[in-house]
C-alpha positions in Angstrom: 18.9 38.6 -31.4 17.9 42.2 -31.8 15.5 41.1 -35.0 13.8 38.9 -32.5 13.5 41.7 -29.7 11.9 44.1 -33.0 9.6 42.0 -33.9 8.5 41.2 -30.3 7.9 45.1 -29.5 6.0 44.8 -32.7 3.7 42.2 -31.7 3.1 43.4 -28.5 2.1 46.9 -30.0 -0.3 45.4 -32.6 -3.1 45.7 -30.5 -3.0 49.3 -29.7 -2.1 50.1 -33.6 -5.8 48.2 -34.2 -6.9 50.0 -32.0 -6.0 53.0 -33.1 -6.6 52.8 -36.8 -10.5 51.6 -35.4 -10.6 54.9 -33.1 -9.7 56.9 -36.4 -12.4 55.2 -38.6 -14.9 55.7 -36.3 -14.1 59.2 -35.6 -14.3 59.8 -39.4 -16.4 57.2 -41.0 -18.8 56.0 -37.9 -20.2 53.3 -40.6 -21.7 50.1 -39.1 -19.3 48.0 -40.6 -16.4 49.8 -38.3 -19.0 49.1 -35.3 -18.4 45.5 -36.0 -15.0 45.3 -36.1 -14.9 47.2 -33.0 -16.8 45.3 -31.2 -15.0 42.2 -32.7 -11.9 43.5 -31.0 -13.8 43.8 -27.9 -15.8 41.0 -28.0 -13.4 38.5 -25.9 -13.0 40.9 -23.0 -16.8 41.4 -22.8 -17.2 38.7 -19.8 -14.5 41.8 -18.1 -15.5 44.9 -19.5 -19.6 44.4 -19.5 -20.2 45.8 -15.6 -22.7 48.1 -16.0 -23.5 50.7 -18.6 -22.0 53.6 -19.0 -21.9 56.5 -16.8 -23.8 59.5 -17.9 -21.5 62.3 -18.6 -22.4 65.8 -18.5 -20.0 66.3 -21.9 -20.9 64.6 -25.0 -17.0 64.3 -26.1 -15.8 63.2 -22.4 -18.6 60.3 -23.2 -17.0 59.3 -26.2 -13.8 58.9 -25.0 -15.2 56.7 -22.1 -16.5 54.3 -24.8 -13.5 54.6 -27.3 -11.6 53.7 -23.7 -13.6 51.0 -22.8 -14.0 48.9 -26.5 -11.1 49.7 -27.8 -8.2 50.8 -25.8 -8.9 48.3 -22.7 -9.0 45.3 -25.0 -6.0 46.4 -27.1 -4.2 46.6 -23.0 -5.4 42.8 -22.0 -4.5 41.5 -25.5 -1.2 42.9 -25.4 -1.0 41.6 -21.5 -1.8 38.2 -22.8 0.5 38.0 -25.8 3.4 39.3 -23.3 2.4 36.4 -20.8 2.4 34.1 -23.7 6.1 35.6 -25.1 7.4 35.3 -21.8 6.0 31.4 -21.4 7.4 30.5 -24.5 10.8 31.8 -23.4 10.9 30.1 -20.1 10.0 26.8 -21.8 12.7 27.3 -24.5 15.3 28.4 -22.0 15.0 25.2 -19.9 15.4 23.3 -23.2 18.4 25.0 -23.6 19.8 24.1 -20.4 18.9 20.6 -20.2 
């Protein structure tokens, strides 16, 4: 039981550990390939995040973080909502297999 309760915390953090590796890539390497694979991450949620560009910001650095926000740590939020929704569906459904 506590294995299970590990390995969902771990699952349910995977998406802010990707996006955090991705942050520290681009903050170091800024290559294109990184580019892609964040906005691979952020590519489902783009129906949701795509509302208008981004504000200006009078500081270069406070900019960044707006977009490191937006395409990475946003999506990493709504997968980890979604994979939570999907854990707590599959326990519902197993639970009333249980009991039946």
């Amino acid at each position: 039981m506590a294995t299970r309760n590990i390995i969902r915390r771990l699952l349910l953090l995977s998406p802010f550990g990707i996006a955090a590796v991705l942050t520290v890539l681009m903050t170091n390497l800024s290559s294109e390939r990184v580019a892609g694979y964040v906005f691979l991450f952020a590519t489902p949620w783009a129906w949701l995040l795509d509302r208008g560009s981004f504000p200006k910001l009078p500081n270069r650095a406070l900019e960044t973080l707006v977009v490191y926000v937006v395409l990475l740590w946003v999506p990493a939020l709504l997968y980890s909502g979604c994979l939570w929704l999907l854990l707590r569906a599959f326990s519902y459904a197993t639970a009333r297999v249980r009991k039946a």
